[in-house]
DOLO-468545 format. One record per residue (C-alpha): residue number from 1; z, y, x. Coordinates in nm, 2 decimals. Layout:
DOLO-468545
<i = NUM; z = Z; y = Y; x = X>
...
end
This chain:
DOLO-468545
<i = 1; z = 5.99; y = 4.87; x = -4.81>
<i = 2; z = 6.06; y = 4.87; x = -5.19>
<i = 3; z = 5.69; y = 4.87; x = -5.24>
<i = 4; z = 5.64; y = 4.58; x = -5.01>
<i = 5; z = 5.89; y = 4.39; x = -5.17>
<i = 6; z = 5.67; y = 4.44; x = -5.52>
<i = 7; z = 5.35; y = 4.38; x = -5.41>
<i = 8; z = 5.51; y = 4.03; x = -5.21>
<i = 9; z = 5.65; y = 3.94; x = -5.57>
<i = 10; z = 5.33; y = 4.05; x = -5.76>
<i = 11; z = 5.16; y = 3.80; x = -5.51>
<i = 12; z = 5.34; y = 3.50; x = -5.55>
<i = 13; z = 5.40; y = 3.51; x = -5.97>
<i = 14; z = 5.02; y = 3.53; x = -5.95>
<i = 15; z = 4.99; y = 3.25; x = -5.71>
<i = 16; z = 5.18; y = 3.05; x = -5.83>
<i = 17; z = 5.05; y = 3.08; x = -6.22>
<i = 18; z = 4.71; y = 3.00; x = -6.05>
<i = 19; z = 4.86; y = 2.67; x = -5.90>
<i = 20; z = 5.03; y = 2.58; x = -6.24>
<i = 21; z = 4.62; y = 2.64; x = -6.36>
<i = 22; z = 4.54; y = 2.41; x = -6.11>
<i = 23; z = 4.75; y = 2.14; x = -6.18>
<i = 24; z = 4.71; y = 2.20; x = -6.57>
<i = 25; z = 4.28; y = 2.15; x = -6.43>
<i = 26; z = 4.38; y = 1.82; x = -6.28>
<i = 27; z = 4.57; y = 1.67; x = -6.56>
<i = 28; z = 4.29; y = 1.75; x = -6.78>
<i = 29; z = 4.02; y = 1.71; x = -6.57>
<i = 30; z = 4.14; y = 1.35; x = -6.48>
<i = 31; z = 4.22; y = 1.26; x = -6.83>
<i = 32; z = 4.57; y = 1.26; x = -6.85>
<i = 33; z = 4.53; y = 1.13; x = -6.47>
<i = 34; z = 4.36; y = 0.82; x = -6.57>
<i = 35; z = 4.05; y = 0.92; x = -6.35>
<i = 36; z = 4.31; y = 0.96; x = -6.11>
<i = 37; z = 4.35; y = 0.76; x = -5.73>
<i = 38; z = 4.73; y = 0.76; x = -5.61>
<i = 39; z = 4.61; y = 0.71; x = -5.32>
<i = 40; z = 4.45; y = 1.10; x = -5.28>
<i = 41; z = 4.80; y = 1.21; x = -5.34>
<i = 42; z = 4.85; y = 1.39; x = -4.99>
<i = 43; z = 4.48; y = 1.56; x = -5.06>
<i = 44; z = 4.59; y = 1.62; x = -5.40>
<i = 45; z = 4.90; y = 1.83; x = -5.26>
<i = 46; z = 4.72; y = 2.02; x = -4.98>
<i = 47; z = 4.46; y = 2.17; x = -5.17>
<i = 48; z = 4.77; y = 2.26; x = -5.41>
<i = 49; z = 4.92; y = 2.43; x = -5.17>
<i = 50; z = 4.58; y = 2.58; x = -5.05>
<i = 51; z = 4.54; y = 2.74; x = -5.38>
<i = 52; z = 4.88; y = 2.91; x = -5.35>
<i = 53; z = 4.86; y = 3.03; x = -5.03>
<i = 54; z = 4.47; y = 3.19; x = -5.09>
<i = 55; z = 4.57; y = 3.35; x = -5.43>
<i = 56; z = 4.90; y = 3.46; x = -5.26>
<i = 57; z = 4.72; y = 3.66; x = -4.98>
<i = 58; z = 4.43; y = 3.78; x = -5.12>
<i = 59; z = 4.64; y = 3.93; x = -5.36>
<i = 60; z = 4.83; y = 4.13; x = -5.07>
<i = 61; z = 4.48; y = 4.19; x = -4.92>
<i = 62; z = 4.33; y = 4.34; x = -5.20>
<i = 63; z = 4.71; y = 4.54; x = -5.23>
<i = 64; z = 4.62; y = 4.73; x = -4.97>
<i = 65; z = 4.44; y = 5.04; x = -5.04>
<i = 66; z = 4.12; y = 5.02; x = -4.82>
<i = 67; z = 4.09; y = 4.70; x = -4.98>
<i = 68; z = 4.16; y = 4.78; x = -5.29>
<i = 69; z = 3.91; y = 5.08; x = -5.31>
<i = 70; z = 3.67; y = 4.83; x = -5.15>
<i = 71; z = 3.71; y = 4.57; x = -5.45>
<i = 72; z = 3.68; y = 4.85; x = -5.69>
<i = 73; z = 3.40; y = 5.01; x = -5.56>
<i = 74; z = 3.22; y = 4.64; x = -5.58>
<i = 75; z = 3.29; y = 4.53; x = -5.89>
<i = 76; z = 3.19; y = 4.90; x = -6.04>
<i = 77; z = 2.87; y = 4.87; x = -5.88>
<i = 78; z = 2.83; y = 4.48; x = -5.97>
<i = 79; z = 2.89; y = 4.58; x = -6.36>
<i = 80; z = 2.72; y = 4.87; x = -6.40>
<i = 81; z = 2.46; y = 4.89; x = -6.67>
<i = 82; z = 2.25; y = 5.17; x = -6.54>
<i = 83; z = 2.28; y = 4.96; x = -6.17>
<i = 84; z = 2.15; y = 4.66; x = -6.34>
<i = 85; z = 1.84; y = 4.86; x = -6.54>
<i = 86; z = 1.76; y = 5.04; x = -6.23>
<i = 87; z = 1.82; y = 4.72; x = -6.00>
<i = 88; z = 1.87; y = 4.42; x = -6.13>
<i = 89; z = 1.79; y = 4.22; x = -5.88>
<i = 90; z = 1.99; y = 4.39; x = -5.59>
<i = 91; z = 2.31; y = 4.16; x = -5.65>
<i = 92; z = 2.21; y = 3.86; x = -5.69>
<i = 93; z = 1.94; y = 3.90; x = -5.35>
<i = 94; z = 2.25; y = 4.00; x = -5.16>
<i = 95; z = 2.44; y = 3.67; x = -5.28>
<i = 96; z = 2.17; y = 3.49; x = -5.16>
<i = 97; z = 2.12; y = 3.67; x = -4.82>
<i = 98; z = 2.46; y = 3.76; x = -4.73>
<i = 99; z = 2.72; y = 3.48; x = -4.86>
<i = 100; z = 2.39; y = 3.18; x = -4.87>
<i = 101; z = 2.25; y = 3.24; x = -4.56>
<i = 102; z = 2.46; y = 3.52; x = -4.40>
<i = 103; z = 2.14; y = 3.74; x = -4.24>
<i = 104; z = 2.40; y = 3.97; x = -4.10>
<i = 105; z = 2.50; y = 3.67; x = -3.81>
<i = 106; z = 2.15; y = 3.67; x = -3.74>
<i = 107; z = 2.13; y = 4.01; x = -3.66>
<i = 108; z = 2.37; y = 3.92; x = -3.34>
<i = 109; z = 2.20; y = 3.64; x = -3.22>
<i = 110; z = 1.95; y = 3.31; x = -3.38>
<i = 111; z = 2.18; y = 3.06; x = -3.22>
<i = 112; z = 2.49; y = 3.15; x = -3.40>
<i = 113; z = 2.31; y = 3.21; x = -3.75>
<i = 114; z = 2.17; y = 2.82; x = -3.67>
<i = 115; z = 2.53; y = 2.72; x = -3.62>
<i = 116; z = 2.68; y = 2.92; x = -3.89>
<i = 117; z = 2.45; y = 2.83; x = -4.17>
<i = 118; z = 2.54; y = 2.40; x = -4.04>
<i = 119; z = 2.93; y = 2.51; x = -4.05>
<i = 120; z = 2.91; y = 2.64; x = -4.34>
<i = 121; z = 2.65; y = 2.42; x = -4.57>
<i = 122; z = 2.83; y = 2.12; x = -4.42>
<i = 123; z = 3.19; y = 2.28; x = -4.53>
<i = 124; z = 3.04; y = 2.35; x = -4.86>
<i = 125; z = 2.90; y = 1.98; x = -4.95>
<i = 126; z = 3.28; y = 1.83; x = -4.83>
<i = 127; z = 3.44; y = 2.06; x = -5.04>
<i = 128; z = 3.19; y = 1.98; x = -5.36>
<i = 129; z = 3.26; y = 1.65; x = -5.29>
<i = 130; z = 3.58; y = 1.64; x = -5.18>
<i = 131; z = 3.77; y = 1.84; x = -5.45>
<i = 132; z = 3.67; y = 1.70; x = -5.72>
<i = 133; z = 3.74; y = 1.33; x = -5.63>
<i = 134; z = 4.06; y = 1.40; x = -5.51>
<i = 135; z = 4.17; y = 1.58; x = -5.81>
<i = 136; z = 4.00; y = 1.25; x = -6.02>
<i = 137; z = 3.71; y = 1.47; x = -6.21>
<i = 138; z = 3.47; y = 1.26; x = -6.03>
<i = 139; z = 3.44; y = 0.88; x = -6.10>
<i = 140; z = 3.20; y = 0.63; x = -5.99>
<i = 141; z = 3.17; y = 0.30; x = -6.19>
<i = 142; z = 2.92; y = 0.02; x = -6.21>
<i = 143; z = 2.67; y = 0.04; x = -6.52>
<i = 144; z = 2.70; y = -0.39; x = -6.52>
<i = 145; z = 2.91; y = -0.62; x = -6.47>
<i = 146; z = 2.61; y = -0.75; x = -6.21>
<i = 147; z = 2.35; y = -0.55; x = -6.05>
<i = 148; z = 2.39; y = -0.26; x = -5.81>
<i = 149; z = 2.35; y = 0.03; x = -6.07>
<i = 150; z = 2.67; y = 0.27; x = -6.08>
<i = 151; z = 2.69; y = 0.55; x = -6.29>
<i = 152; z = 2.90; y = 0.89; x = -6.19>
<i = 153; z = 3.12; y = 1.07; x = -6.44>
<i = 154; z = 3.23; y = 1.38; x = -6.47>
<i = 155; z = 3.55; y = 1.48; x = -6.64>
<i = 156; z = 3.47; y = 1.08; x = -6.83>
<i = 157; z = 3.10; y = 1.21; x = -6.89>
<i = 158; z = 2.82; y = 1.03; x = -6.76>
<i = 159; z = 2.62; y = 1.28; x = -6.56>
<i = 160; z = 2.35; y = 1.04; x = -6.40>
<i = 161; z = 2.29; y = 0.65; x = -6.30>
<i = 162; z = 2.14; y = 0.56; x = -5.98>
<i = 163; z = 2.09; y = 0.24; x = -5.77>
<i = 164; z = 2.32; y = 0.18; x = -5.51>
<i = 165; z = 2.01; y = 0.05; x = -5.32>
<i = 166; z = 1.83; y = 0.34; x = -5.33>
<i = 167; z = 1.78; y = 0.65; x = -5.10>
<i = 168; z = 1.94; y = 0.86; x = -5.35>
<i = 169; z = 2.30; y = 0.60; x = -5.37>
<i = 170; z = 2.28; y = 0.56; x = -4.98>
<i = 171; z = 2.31; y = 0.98; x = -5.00>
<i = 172; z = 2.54; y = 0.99; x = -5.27>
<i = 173; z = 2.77; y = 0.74; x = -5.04>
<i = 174; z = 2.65; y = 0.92; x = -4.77>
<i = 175; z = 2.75; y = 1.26; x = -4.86>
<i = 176; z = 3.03; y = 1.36; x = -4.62>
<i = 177; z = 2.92; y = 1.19; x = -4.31>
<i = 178; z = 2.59; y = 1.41; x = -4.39>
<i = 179; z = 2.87; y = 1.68; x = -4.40>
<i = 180; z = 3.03; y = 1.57; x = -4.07>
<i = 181; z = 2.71; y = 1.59; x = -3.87>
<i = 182; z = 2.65; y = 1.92; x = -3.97>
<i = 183; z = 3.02; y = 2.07; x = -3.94>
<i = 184; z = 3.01; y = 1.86; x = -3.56>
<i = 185; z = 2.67; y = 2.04; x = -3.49>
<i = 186; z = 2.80; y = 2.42; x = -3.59>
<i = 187; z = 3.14; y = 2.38; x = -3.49>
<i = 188; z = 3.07; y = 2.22; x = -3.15>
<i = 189; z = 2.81; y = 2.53; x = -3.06>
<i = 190; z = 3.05; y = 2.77; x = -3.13>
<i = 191; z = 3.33; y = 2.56; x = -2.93>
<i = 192; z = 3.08; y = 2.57; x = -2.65>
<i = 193; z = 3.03; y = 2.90; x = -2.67>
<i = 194; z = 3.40; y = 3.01; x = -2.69>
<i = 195; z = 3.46; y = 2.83; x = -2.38>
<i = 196; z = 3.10; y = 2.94; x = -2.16>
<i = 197; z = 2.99; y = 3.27; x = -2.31>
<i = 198; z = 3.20; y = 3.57; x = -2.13>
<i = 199; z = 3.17; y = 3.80; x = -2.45>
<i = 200; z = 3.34; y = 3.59; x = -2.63>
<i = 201; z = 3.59; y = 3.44; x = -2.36>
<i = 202; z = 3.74; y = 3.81; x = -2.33>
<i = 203; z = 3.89; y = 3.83; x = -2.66>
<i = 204; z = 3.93; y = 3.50; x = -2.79>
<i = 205; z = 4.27; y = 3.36; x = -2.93>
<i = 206; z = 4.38; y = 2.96; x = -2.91>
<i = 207; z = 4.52; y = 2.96; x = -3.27>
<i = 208; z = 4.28; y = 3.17; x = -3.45>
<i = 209; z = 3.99; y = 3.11; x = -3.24>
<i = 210; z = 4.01; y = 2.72; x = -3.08>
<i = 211; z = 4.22; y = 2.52; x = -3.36>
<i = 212; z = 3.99; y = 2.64; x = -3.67>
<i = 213; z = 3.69; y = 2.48; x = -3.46>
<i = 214; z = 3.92; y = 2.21; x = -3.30>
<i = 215; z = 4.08; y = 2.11; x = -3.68>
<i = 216; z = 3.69; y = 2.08; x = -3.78>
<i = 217; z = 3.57; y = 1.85; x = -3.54>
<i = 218; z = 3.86; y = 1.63; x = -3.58>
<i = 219; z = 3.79; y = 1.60; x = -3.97>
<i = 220; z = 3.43; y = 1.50; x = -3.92>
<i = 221; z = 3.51; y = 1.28; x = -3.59>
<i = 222; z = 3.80; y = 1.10; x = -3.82>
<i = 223; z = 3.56; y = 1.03; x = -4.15>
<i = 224; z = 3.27; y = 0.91; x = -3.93>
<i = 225; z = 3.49; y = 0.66; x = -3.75>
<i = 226; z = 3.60; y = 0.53; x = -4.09>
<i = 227; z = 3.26; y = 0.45; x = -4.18>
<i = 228; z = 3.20; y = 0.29; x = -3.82>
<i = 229; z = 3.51; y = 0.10; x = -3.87>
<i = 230; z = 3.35; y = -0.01; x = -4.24>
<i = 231; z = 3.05; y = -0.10; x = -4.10>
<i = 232; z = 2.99; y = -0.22; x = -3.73>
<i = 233; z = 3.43; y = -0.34; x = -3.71>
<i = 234; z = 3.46; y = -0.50; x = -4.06>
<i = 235; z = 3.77; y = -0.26; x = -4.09>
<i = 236; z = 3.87; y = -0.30; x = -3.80>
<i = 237; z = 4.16; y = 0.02; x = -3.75>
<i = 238; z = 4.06; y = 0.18; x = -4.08>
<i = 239; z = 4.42; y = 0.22; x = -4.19>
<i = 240; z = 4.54; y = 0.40; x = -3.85>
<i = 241; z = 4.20; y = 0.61; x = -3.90>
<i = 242; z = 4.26; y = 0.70; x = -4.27>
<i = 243; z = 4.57; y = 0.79; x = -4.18>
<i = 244; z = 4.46; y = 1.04; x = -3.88>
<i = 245; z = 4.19; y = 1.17; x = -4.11>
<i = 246; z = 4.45; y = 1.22; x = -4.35>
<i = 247; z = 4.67; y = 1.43; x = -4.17>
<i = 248; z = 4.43; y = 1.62; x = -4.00>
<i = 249; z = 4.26; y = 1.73; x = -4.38>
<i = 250; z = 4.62; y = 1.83; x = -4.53>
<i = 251; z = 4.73; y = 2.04; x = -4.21>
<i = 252; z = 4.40; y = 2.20; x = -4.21>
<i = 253; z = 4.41; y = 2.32; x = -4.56>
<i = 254; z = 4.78; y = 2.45; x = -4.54>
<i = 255; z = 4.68; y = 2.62; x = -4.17>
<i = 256; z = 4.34; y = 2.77; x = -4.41>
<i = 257; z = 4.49; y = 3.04; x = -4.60>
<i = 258; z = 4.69; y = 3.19; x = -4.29>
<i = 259; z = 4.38; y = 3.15; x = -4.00>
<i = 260; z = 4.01; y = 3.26; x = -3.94>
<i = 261; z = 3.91; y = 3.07; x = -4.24>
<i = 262; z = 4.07; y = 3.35; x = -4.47>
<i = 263; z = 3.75; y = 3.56; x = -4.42>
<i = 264; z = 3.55; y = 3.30; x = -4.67>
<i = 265; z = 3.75; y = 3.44; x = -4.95>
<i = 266; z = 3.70; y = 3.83; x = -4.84>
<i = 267; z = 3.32; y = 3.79; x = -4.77>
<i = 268; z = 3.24; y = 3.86; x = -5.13>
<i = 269; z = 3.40; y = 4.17; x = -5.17>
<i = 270; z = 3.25; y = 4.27; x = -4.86>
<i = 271; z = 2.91; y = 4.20; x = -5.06>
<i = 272; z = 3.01; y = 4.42; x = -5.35>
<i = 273; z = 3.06; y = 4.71; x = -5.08>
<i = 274; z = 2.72; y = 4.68; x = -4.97>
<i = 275; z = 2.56; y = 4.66; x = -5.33>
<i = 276; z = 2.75; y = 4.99; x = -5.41>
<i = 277; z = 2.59; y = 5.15; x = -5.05>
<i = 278; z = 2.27; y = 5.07; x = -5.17>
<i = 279; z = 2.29; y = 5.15; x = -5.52>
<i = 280; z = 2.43; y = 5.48; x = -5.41>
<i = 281; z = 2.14; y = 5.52; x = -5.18>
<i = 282; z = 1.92; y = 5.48; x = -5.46>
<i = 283; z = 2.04; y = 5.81; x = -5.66>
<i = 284; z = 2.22; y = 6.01; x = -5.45>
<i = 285; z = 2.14; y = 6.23; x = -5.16>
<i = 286; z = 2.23; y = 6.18; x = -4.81>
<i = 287; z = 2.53; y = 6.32; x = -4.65>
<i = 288; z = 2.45; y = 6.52; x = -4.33>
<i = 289; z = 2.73; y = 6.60; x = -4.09>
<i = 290; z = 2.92; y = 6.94; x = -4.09>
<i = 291; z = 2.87; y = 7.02; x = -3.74>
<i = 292; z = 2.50; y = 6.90; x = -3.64>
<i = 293; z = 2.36; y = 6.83; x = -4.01>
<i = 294; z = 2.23; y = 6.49; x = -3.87>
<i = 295; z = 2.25; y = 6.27; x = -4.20>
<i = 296; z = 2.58; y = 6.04; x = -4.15>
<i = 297; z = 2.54; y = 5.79; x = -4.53>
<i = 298; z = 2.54; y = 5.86; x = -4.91>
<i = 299; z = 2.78; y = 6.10; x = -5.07>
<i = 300; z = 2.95; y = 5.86; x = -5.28>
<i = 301; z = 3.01; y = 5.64; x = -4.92>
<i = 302; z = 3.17; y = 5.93; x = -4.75>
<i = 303; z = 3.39; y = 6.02; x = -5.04>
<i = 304; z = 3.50; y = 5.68; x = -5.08>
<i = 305; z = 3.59; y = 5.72; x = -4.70>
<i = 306; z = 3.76; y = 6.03; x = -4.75>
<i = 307; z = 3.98; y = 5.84; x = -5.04>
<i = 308; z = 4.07; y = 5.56; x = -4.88>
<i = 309; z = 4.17; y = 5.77; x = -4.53>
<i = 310; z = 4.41; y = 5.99; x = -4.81>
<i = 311; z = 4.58; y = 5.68; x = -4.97>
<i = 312; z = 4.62; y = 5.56; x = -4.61>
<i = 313; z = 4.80; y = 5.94; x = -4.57>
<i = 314; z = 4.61; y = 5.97; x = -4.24>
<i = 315; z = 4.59; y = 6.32; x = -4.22>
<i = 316; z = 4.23; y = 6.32; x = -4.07>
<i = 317; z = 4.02; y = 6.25; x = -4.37>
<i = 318; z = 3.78; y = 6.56; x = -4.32>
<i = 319; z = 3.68; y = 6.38; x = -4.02>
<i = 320; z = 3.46; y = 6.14; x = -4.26>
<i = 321; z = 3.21; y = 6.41; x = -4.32>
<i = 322; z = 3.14; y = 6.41; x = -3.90>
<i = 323; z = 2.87; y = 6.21; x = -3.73>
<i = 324; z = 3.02; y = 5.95; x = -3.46>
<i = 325; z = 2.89; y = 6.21; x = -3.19>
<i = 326; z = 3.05; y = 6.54; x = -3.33>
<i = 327; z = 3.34; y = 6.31; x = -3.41>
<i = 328; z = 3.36; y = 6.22; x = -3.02>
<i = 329; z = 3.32; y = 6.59; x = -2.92>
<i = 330; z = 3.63; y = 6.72; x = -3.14>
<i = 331; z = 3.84; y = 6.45; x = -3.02>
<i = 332; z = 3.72; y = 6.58; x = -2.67>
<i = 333; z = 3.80; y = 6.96; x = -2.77>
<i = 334; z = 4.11; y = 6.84; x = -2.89>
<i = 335; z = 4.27; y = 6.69; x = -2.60>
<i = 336; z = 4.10; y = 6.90; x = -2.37>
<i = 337; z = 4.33; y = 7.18; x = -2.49>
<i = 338; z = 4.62; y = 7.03; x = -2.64>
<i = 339; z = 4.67; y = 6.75; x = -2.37>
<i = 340; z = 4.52; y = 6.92; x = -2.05>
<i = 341; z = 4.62; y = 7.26; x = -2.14>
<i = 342; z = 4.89; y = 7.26; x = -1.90>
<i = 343; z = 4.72; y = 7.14; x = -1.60>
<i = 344; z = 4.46; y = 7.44; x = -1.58>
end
């Protein structure tokens, strides 16, 4: 109890110093908040409180020690030197194939990689775009007086001029209802699927399977009717929809850190796990099972098992050097004559 007390403290003194970052990144970023729109305020606060409530629990994640010996193990193999000589290429093709474009989802079925990869590049440009207008390090501003050339600023840098006329300025005002039609696309698959496809009917949860996907579509929906009220109704309920939109972003990015949505911030550990497997695999030999010598993974994977099984003080570690099927025939053994002993 005493121990969960300190790592619940350790969490929030280091959440909360990264939310005093954050604001000190605003102020700064905005130029002593000259950059920045009052009106973003509610934004401004939500993604405030995002940032605590992500620092605070991936600190108690990584607390814990599976997850802890899995960071560890990732971040050895990531900064290794003879890793890097031998393979130096290995981590930065796994960032590309497993947190880019997430071959893994493919694995399970082409539909839901398709859907995945729009969820997620669609998430990604709103958030690039998002977060730094709301916390004022992005500012657009006309190059003249006249003419329809604006130029955008970063941090009060000019980073590039374009025409507001042009392909390019119709994108750059484009750029989250682009986002929208992706997130509707991905997020509306897997919404149909949740509600048609039996596997996944089974074991699905309304709060942390229906509202992430629900509280998606509503952003996108929201932002595209405010540019349909801006162009085809002359404004025409743009205040009552800025409003909706508003409230439907802030209550998604407080419900973030506590929902499905966590798993964004544990993939990349999960990638520095899979770059220690395969370095691993690369110089050491394979592990074969005690009982049938069919080979089971690397050395250094099973002992990692073994560790994290001991600080979990399961009492079953030397089970990790066991295939699945010798694993399955012990367990058998085992309540075969400590269980149904006294029915013979």
């Amino acid at each position: 109890m005493a121990a969960t007390r300190s790592t619940a403290g350790r969490a929030t003194l280091v959440a909360t110093g990264a939310t005093v970052l954050l604001l000190l990144a605003i102020v700064l970023g905005s130029r002593g908040l000259k950059d920045f729109d009052s009106a973003l305020v509610p934004y401004t606060v939500a993604t405030v409180f995002l940032t605590f409530g992500l620092v605070h629990r991936y600190v108690m994640w990584v607390s814990a020690p599976a997850a802890r010996r899995l960071l560890r193990q990732g971040w050895r193999a990531a900064l290794s030197w003879e890793n890097l000589r031998s393979a130096p290429t290995a981590l930065p093709r796994m960032i590309v194939t497993n947190l880019g474009f997430q071959r893994f989802v493919g694995a399970r079925s082409h539909a839901r990689w398709a859907a995945h990869q729009l969820m997620f590049w669609g998430c990604l440009l709103a958030a690039a775009i998002t977060f730094p207008l709301t916390w004022g390090w992005f500012t657009f501003t006309a190059s003249s007086a006249t003419g329809p050339g604006y130029e955008m600023r970063l941090w009060g840098f000019k980073v590039l001029g374009f025409d507001s006329g042009s392909f390019f300025g119709w994108a750059m005002y484009h750029g989250l209802d682009l986002a929208a039609v992706l997130v509707i696309a991905g997020a509306g698959y897997f919404l149909w699927r949740r509600m048609r496809d039996r596997e996944a009917v089974t074991g699905q949860r309304f709060g942390y399977d229906f509202v992430p996907l629900l509280a998606l579509i509503t952003i996108s929906v929201t932002g595209l009717l405010l540019t349909f009220s801006e162009i085809a109704l002359r404004g025409g309920g743009y205040q009552f929809l800025a409003i909706l939109h508003m409230a439907s972003v802030v209550l998604t990015l407080v419900y973030l850190p506590f929902g499905k949505f966590f798993h964004i911030v544990q993939r990349p550990a999960a990638v520095g796990m899979q770059l220690f497997k395969y370095t691993s695999r690369r110089r050491t030999e394979v592990f074969a099972c005690r009982n049938c010598g069919r080979p089971i993974d690397t050395t250094a994977y099973v002992e990692n098992l073994r560790g994290t099984m001991q600080d979990l003080q399961l009492g079953f570690d030397a089970w990790a050097e066991y295939c699945p099927r010798c694993k399955r025939v012990l367990r058998g053994n085992a309540y075969l004559s400590q269980v149904k002993r006294g029915f013979k």
